[in-house]
Residue frames as a rotation matrix with the C-alpha (Angstrom) as fourth column:
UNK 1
0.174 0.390 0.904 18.95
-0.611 0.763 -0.212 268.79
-0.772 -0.515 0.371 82.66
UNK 2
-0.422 -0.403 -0.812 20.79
-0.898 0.309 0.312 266.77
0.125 0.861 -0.493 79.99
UNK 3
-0.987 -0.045 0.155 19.59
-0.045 0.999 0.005 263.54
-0.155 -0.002 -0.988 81.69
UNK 4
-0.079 0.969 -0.236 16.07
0.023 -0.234 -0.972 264.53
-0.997 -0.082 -0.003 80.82
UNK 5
0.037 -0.217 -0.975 16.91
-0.936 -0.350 0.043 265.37
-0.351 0.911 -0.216 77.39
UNK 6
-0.761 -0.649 0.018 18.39
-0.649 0.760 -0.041 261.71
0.013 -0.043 -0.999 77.09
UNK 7
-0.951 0.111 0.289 15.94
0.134 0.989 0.060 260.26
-0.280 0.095 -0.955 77.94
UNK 8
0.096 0.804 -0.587 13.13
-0.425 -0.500 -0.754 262.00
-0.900 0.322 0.293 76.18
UNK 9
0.195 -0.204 -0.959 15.27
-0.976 -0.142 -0.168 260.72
-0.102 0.969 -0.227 73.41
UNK 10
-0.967 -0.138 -0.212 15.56
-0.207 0.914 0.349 257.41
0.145 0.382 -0.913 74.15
UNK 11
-0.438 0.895 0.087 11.89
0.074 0.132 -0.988 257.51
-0.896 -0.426 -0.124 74.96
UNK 12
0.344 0.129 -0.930 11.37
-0.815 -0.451 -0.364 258.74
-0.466 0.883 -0.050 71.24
UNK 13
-0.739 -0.672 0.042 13.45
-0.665 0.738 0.111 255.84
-0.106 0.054 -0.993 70.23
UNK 14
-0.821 0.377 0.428 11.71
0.199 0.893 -0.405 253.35
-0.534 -0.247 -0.808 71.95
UNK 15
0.298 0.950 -0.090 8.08
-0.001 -0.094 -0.996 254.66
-0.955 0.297 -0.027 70.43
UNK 16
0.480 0.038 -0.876 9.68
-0.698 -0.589 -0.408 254.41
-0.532 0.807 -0.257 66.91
UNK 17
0.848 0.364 -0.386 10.37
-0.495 0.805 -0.326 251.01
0.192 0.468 0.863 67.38
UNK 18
-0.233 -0.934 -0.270 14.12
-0.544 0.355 -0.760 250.53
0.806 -0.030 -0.591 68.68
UNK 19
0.669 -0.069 -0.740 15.38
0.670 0.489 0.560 248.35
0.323 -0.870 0.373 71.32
UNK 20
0.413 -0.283 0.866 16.02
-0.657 -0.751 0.069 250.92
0.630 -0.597 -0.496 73.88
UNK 21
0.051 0.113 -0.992 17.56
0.817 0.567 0.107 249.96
0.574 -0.816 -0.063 77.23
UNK 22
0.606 0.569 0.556 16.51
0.032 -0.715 0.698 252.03
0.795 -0.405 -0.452 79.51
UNK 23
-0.428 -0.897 0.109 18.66
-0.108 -0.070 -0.992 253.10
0.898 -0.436 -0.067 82.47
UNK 24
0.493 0.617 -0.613 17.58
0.630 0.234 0.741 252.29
0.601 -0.751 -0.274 85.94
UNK 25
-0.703 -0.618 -0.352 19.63
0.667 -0.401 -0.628 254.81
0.247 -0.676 0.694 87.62
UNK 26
-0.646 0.480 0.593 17.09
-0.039 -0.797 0.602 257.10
0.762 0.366 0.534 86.69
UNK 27
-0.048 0.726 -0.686 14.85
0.109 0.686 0.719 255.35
0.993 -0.040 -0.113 89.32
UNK 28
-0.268 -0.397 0.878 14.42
-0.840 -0.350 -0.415 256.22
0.472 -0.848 -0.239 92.63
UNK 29
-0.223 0.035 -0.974 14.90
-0.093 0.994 0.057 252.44
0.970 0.103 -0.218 93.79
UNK 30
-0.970 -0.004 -0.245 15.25
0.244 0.085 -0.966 253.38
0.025 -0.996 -0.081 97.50
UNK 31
-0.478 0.813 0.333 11.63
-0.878 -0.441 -0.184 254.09
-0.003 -0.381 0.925 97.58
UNK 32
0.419 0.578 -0.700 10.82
-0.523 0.784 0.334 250.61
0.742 0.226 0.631 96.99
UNK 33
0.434 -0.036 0.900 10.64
-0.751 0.537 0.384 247.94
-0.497 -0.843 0.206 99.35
UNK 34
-0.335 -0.933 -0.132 13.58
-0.808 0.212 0.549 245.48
-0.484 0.290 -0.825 98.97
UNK 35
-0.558 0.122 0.821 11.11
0.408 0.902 0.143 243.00
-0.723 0.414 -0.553 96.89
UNK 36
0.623 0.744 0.241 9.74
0.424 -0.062 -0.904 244.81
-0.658 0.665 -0.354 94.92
UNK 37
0.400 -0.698 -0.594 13.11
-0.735 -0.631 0.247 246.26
-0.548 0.338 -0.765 93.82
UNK 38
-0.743 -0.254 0.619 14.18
0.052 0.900 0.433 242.14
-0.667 0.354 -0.656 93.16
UNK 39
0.369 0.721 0.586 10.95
0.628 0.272 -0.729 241.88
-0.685 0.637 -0.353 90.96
UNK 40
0.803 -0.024 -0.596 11.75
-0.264 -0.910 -0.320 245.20
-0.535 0.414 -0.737 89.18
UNK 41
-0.311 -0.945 -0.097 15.67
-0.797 0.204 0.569 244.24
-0.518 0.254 -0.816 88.38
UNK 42
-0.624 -0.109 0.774 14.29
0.373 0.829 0.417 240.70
-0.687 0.548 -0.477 87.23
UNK 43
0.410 0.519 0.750 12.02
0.604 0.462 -0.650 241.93
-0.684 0.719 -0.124 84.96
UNK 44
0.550 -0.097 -0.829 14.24
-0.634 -0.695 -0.339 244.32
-0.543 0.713 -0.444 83.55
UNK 45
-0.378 -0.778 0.501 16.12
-0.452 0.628 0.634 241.47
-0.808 0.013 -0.589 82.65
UNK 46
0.088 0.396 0.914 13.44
0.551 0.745 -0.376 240.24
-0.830 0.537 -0.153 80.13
UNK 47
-0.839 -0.492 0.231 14.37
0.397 -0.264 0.879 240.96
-0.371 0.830 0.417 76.75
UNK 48
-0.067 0.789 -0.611 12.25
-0.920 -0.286 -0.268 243.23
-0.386 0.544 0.745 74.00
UNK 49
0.114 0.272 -0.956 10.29
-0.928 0.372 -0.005 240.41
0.354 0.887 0.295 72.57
UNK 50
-0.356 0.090 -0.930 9.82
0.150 0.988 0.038 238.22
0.922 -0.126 -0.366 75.02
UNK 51
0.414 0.801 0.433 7.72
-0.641 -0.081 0.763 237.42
0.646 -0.594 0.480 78.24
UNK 52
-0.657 -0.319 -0.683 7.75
-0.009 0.910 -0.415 235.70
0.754 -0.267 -0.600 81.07
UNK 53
0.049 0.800 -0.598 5.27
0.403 0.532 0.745 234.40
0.914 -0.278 -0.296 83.97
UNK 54
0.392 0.290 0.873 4.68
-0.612 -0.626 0.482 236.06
0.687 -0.724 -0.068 87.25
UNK 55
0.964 -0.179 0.196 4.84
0.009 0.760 0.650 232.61
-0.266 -0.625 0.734 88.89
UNK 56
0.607 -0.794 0.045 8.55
0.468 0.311 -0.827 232.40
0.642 0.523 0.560 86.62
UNK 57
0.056 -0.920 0.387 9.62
0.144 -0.376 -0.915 235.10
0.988 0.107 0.111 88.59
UNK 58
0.846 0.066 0.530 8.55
-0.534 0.127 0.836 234.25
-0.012 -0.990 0.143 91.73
UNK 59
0.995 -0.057 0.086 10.30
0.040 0.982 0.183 231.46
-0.095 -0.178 0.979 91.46
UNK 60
0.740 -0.491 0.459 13.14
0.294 -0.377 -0.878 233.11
0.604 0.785 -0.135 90.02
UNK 61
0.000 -0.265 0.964 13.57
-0.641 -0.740 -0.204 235.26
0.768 -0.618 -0.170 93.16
UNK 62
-0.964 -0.138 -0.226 13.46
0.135 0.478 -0.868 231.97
0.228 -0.868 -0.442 95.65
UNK 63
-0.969 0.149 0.195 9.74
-0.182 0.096 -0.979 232.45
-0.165 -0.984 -0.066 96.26
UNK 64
-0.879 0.435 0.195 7.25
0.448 0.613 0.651 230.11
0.164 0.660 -0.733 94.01
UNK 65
-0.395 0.884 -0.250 4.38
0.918 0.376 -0.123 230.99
-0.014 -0.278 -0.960 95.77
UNK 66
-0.045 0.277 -0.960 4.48
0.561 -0.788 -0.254 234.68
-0.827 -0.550 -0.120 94.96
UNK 67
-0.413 0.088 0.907 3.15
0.901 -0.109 0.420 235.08
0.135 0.990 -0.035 91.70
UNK 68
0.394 0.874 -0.285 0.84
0.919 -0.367 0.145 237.71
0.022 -0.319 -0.947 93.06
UNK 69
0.496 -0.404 -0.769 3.01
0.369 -0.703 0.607 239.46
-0.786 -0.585 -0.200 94.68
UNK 70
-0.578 -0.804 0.138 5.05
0.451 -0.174 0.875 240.13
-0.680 0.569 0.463 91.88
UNK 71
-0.181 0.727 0.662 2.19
0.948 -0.049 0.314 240.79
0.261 0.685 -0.681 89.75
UNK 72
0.812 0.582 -0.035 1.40
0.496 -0.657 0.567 243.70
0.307 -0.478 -0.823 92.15
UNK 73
0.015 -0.980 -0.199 5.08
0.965 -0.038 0.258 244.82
-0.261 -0.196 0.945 92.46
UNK 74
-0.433 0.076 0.898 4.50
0.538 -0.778 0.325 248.58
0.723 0.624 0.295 91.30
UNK 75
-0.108 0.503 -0.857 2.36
0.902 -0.314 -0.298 249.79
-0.419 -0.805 -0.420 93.26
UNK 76
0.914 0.140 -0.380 1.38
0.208 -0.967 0.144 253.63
-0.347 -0.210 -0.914 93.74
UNK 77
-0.361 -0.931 -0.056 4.09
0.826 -0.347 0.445 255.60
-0.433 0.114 0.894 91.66
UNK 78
0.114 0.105 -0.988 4.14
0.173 -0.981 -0.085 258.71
-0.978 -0.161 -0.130 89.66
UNK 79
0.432 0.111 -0.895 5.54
-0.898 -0.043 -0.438 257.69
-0.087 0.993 0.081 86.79
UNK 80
0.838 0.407 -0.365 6.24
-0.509 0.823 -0.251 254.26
0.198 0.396 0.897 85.24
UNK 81
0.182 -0.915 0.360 8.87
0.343 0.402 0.849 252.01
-0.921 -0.030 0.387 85.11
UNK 82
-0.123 -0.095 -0.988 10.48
-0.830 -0.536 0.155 252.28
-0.544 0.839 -0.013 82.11
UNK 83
-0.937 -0.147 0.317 9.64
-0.051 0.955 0.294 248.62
-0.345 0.259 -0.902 81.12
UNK 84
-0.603 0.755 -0.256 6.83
-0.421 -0.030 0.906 247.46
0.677 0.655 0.337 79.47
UNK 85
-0.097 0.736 0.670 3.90
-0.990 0.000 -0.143 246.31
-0.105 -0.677 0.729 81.52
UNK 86
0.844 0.500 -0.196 3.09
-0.535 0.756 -0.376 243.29
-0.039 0.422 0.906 79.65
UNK 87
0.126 -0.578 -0.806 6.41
-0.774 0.451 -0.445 241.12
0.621 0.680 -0.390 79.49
UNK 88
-0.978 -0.102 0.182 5.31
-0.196 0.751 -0.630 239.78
-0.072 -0.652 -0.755 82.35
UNK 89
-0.413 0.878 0.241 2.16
-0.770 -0.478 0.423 238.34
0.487 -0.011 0.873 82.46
UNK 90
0.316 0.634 0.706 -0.38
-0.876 0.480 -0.040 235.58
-0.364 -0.605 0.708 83.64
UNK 91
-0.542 -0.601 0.587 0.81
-0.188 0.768 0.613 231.81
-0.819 0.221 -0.530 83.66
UNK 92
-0.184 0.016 0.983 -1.73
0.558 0.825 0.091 230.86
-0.809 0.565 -0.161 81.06
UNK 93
-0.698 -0.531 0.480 -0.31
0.708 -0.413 0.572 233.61
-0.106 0.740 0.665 78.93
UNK 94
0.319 0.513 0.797 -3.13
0.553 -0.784 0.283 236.58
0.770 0.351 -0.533 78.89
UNK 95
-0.153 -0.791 0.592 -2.95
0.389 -0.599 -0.700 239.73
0.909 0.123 0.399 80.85
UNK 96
-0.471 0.129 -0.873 -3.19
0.615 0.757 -0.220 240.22
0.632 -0.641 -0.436 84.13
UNK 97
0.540 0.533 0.651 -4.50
0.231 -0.838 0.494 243.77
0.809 -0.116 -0.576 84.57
UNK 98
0.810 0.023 -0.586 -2.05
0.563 -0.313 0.765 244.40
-0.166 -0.949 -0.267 87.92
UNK 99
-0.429 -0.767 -0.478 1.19
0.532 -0.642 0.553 246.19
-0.731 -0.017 0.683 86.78
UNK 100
-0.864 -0.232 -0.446 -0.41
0.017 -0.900 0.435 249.46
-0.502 0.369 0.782 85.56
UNK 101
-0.034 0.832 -0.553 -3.71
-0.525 -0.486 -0.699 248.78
-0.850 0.267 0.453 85.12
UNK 102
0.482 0.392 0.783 -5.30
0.652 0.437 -0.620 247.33
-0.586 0.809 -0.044 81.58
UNK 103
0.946 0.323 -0.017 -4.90
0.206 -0.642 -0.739 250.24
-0.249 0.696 -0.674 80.12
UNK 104
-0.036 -0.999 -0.027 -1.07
-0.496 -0.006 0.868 249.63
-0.868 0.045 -0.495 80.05
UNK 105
0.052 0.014 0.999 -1.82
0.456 0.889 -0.036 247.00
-0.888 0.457 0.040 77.22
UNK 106
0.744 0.665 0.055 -2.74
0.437 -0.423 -0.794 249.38
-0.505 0.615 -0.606 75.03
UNK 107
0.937 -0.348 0.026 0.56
-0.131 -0.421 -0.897 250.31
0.323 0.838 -0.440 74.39
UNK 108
0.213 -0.967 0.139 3.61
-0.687 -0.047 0.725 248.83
-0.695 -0.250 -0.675 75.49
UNK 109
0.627 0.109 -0.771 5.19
-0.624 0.664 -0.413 246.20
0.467 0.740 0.484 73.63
C-alpha cells in the first residue's frame, strides 16, 4: 500500500509545519452529493494561511444564500477531509463549530 505510506508521510509533513497539498484522489468523492463535492473542491482551493467565509463560498458556487449549507458540507464520514476545518469559517470571522465539530479547532491550522 505505497499510497498509504505517502500519505502518512505527507501527513507527517503537514504536522511539522509544511505546506502539504494533499491529494484528493484519495477521496471517495462519489459518495458525496454533487454539492457538497463543489464546496469540498472550493475549499480546497483556499490556500495554507488563509480563510474564507461560508457565505464567500456560497456565493462562489452561484448560491449566496447557502452559507449554511456549506458550513454543514461534511457531514457523517469516517475520516476527514484532508483540509483544515477552520479556513472556512463564520462571516464575522470566529468559528463556526459545523465542519467537524469544535474540537477540530484545536488543531488544524
Amino acid at each position: 500500500m505505497p499510497e498509504i505510506t505517502a500519505l502518512g508521510q505527507q501527513i507527517s509533513r503537514f504536522l511539522q509545519g509544511e505546506d502539504v497539498a494533499f491529494p484528493l484522489d484519495m477521496l471517495a468523492l462519489e459518495t458525496r452529493q454533487p454539492f457538497q463535492r463543489r464546496v469540498l473542491l472550493a475549499e480546497h482551493q483556499i490556500p495554507r494561511g488563509w480563510v474564507s467565509t461560508y457565505g464567500r463560498i456560497a456565493t462562489s458556487l452561484g448560491v449566496p444564500r447557502a452559507a449554511r449549507a456549506v458550513g454543514k458540507r461534511p457531514g457523517p464520514q469516517p475520516i476527514s477531509d484532508p483540509d483544515p476545518c477552520h479556513r472556512a469559517i463564520q462571516s464575522g470571522g470566529g468559528l463556526g463549530g459545523f465542519q467537524g465539530g469544535r474540537a477540530c479547532e484545536a488543531g488544524a491550522t
